[in-house]
C-alpha positions in Angstrom: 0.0 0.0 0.0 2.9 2.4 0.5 4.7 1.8 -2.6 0.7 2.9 -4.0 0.6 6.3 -2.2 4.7 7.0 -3.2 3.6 6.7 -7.2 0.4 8.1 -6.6 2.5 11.4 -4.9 5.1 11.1 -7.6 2.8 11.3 -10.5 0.6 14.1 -9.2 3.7 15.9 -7.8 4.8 15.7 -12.2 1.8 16.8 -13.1 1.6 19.9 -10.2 5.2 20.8 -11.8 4.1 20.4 -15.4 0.7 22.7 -14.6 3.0 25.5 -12.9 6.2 25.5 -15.0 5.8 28.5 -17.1 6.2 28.1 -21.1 9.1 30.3 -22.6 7.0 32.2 -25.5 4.4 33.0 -23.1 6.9 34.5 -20.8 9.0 36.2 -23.4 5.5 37.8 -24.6 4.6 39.2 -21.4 8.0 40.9 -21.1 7.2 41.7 -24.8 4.2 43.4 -23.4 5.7 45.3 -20.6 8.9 46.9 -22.9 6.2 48.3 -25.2 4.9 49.6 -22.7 7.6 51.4 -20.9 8.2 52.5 -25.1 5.1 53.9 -25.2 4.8 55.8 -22.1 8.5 57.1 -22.6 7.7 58.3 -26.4 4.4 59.9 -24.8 6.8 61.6 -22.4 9.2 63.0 -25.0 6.7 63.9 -27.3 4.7 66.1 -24.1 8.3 68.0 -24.0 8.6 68.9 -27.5 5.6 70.6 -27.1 5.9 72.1 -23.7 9.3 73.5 -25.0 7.6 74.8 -28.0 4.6 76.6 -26.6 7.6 78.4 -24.5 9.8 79.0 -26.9 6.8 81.4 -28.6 
């Protein structure tokens, strides 16, 4: 009966690591994600200060 319960642990122990393990492309999109962001809000910012610095340089 133990040996039962040890394979029994071992298996769902594979398939708790298998379930949580992340999968490269879905990790390389998210960080994908995120540098377009930070992109995005930095082009936001630079465009903002051309404009600021144009409206004072009137």
């Amino acid at each position: 009966m133990r040996g039962l319960d040890e394979l029994q642990n071992r298996r769902r122990a594979r398939r708790w690591q298998r379930w949580t393990e992340n999968e490269p492309e879905a990790d390389y999109a998210r960080r994908a994600g995120i540098g377009a962001a930070i992109g995005a809000v930095f082009m936001f910012g630079v465009f903002a200060m051309i404009v600021v610095g144009l409206v004072f340089l009137r």
